[in-house]
TORLUM-208389 format. One record per residue (C-alpha): x, y, z; residue number from 1. Coordinates in Angstrom, 2 decimals. Layout:
N
east=X	north=Y	up=Z	num=NUM
...
END
This chain:
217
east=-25.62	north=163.05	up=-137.07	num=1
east=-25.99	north=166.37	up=-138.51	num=2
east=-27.51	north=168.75	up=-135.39	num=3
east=-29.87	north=171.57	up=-136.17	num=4
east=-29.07	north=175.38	up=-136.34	num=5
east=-30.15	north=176.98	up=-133.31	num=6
east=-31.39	north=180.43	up=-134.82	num=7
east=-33.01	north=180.15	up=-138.49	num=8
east=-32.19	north=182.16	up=-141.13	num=9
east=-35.32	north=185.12	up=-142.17	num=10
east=-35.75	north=183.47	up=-145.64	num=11
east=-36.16	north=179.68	up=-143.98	num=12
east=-38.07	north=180.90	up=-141.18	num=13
east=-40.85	north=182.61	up=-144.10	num=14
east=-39.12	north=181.50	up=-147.44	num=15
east=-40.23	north=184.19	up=-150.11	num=16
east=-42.24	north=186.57	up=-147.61	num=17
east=-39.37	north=188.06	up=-146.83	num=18
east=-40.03	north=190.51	up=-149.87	num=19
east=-43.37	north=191.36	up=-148.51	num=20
east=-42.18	north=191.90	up=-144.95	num=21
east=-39.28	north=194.22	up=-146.07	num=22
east=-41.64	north=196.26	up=-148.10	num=23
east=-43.89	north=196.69	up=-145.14	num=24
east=-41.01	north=198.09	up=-143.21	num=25
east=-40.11	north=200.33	up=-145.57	num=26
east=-43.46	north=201.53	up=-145.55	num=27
east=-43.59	north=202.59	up=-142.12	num=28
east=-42.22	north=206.01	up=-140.77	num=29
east=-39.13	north=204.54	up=-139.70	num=30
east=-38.56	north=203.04	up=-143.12	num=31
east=-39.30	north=206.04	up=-145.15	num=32
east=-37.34	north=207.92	up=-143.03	num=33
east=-34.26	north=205.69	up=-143.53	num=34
east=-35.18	north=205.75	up=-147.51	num=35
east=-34.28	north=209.31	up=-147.37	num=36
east=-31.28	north=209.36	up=-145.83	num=37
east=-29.77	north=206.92	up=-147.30	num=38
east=-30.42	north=208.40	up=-151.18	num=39
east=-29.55	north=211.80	up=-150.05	num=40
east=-26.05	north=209.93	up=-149.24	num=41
east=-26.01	north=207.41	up=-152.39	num=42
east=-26.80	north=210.62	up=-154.01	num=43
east=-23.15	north=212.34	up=-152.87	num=44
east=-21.24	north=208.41	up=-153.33	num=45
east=-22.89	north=207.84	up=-157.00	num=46
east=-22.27	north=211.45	up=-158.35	num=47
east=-18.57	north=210.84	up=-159.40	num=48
east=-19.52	north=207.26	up=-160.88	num=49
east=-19.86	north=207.22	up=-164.46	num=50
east=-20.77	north=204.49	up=-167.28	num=51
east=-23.14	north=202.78	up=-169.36	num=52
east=-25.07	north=200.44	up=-166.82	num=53
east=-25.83	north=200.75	up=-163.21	num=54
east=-27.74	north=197.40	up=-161.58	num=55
east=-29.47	north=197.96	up=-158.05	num=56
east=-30.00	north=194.42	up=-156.23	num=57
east=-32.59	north=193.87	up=-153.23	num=58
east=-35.62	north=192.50	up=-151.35	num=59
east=-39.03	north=193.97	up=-151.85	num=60
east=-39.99	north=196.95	up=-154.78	num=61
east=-37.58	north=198.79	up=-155.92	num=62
east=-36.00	north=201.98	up=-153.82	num=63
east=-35.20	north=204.78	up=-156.58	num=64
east=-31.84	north=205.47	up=-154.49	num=65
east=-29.79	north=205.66	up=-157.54	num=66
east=-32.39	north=208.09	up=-159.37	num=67
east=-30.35	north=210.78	up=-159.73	num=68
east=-27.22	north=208.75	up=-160.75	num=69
east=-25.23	north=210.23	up=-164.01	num=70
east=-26.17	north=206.52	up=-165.36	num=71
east=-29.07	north=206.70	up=-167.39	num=72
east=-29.52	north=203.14	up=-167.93	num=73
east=-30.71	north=201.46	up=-164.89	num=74
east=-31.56	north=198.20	up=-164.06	num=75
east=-33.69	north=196.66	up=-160.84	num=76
east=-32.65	north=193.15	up=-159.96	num=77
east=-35.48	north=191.53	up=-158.11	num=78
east=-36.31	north=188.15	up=-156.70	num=79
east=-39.74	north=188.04	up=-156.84	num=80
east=-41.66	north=190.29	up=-160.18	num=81
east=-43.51	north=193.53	up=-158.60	num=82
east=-45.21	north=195.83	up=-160.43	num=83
east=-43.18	north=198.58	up=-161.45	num=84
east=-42.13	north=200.91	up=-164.10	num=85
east=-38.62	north=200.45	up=-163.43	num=86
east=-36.53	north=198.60	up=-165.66	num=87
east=-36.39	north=194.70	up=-164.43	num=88
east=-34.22	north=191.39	up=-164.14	num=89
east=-36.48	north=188.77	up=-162.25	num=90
east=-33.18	north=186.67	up=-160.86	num=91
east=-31.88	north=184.90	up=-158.14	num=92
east=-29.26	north=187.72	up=-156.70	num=93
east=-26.54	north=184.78	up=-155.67	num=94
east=-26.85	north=183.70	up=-159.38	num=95
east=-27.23	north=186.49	up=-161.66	num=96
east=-28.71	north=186.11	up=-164.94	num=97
east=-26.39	north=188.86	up=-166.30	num=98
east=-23.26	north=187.91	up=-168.27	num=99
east=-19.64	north=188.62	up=-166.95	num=100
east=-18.00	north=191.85	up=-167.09	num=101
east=-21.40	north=194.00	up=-168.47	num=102
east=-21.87	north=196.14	up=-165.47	num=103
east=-20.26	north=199.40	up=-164.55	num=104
east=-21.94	north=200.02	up=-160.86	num=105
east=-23.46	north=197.72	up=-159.01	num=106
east=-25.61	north=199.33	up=-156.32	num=107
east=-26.36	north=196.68	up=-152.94	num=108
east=-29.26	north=198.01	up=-151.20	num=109
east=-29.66	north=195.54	up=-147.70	num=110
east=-29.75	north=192.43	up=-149.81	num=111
east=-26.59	north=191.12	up=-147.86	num=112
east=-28.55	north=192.03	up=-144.76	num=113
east=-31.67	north=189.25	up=-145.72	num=114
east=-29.69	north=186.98	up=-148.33	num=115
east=-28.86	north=183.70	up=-147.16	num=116
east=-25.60	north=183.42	up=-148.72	num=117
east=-24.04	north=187.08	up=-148.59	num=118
east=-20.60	north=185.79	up=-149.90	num=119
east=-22.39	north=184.22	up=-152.66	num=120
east=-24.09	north=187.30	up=-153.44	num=121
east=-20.66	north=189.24	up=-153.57	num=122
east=-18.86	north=186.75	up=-155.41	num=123
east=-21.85	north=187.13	up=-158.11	num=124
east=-21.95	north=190.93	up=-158.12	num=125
east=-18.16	north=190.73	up=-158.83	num=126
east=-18.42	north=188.75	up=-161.46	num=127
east=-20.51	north=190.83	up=-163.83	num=128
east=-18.97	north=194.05	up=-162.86	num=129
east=-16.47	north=195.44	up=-165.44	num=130
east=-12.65	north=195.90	up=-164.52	num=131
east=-12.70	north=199.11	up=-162.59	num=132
east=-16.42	north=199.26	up=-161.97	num=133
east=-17.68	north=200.36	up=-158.90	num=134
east=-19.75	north=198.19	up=-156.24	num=135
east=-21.47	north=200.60	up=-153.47	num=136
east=-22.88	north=198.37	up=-150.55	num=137
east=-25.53	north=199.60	up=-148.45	num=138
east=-26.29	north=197.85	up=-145.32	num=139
east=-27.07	north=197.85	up=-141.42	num=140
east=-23.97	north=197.99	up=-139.37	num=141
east=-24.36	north=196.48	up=-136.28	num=142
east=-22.01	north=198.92	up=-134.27	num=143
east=-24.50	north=201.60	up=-134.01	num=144
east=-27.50	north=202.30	up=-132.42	num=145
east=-29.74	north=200.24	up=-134.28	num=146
east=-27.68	north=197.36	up=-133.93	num=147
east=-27.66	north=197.34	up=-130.29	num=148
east=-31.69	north=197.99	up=-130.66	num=149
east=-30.86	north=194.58	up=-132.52	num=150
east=-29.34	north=193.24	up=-129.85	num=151
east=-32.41	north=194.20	up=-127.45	num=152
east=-34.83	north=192.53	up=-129.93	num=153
east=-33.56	north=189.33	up=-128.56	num=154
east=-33.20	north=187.40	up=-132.15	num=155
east=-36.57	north=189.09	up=-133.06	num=156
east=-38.14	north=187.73	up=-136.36	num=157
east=-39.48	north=191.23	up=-137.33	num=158
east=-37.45	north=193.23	up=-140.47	num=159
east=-35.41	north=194.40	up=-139.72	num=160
east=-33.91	north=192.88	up=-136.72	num=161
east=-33.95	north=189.84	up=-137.97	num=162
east=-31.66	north=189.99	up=-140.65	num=163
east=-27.64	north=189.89	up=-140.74	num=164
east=-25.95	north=193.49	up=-139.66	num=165
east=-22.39	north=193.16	up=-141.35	num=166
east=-19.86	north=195.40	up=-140.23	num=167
east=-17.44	north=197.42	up=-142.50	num=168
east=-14.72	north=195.00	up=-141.26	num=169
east=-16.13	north=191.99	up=-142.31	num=170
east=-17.46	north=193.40	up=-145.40	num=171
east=-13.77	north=194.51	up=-146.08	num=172
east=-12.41	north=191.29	up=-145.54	num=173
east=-15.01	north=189.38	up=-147.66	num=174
east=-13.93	north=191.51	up=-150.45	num=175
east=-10.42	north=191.69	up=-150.01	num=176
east=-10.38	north=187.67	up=-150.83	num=177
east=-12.28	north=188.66	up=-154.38	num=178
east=-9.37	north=191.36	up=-154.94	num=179
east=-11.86	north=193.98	up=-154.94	num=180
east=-10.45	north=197.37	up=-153.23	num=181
east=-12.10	north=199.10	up=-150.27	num=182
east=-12.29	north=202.95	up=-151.55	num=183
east=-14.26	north=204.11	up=-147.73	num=184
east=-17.03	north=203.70	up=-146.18	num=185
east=-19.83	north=206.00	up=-144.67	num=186
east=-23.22	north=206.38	up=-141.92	num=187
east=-26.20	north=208.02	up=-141.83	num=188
east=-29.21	north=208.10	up=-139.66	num=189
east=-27.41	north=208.17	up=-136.47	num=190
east=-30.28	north=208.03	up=-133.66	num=191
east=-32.40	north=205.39	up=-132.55	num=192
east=-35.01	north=203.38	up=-134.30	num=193
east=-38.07	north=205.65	up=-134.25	num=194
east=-39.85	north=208.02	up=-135.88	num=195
east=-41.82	north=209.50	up=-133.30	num=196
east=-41.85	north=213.38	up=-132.78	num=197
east=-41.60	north=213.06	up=-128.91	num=198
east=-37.70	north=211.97	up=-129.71	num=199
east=-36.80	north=214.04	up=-132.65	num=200
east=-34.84	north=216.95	up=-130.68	num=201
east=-32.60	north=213.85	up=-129.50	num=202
east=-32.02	north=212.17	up=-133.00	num=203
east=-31.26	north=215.36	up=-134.45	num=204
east=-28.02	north=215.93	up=-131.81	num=205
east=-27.04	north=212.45	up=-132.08	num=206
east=-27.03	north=212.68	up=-136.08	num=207
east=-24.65	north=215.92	up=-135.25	num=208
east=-22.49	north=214.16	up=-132.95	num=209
east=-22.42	north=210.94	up=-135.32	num=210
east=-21.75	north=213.39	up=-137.89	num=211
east=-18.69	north=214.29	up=-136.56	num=212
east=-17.08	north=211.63	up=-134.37	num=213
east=-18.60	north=207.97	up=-135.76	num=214
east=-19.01	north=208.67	up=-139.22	num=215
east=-16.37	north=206.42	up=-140.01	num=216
east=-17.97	north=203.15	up=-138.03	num=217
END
């Protein structure tokens, strides 16, 4: 007899919402502010990484946090069509419609954090990146403050909490049995979960102490 999973994964709990409910959380003041950080810091990772074709694989619209990337040609894999500008590949993200070997950077913004089958999704990304190409993974890591807000949330079916917060451990493993090669890892947005003036003054020293002493986390 085959028993039931206890907890539900976000995409069987609401199937394809999950696109909708991501973009609404990146619409809010927490999300934006998130947004921000996170391409000021893909802006300092993707400077040094050059080539002919840069992907960028998610949930939701597309983020421009590759924008200023020296890789003109840029490509948006999406699960669901949206209405955008922004070059487009309308494709299952654990089963790429891109041939092998064609990519130079692959750019992972939280889709291992609301796929269903991360490892999928990594043995995928591998496979149409070139020999030497570059694969930058951002994600929510759940040894941080938001990640024990996670833990708080009680198995809360809200975005983001409910989704999967890898660490860089696992992550590192994961790869290391595709014989892909960790170059580092970094953080951003050190404080809690909110983007409400009354807490700013205490984000802003826990970004410099995070800064300095859990960077690397």
């Amino acid at each position: 007899m085959r028993l039931p999973r206890l907890f539900k994964s976000p995409q069987s709990l609401r199937g394809g919402y999950i696109h909708d409910l991501v973009n609404r959380w990146f619409d809010t003041d927490e999300g934006k502010a998130l947004l921000a950080l996170e391409q000021t810091l893909c802006e300092q990772i993707l400077a040094d990484m050059f080539g002919y074709h840069l992907i960028q694989l998610g949930f939701g619209s597309p983020y421009p946090i590759c924008k200023n990337s020296p890789i003109h040609h840029q490509v948006y894999v999406v699960e669901k069509r949206v209405n955008t500008d922004q070059p487009l590949i309308v494709s299952g993200i654990d089963e790429l419609a891109i041939a092998s070997e064609s990519v130079d950077v692959a750019v992972l913004h939280h889709c291992l954090d609301f796929t269903l089958h991360p490892q999928r999704v990594l043995r995928e990304v591998s496979r149409v990146v070139i020999p030497g190409g570059r694969i930058v993974i951002v994600g929510f890591n759940p040894w941080s403050l938001w990640g024990f807000w996670r833990l708080l949330k009680n198995h809360s079916a809200d975005v983001p909490w409910c989704g999967r917060f890898l660490s860089p451990y696992r992550l590192s493993d994961w790869l290391s049995v595709l014989d892909l090669h960790v170059d580092g890892y970094e953080s951003t947005q050190f404080g809690v979960p909110s983007a409400s003036p009354k807490i700013t003054g205490l984000n802003e020293w826990l970004a410099d102490v995070g800064s300095r002493w859990w960077h690397r986390l």
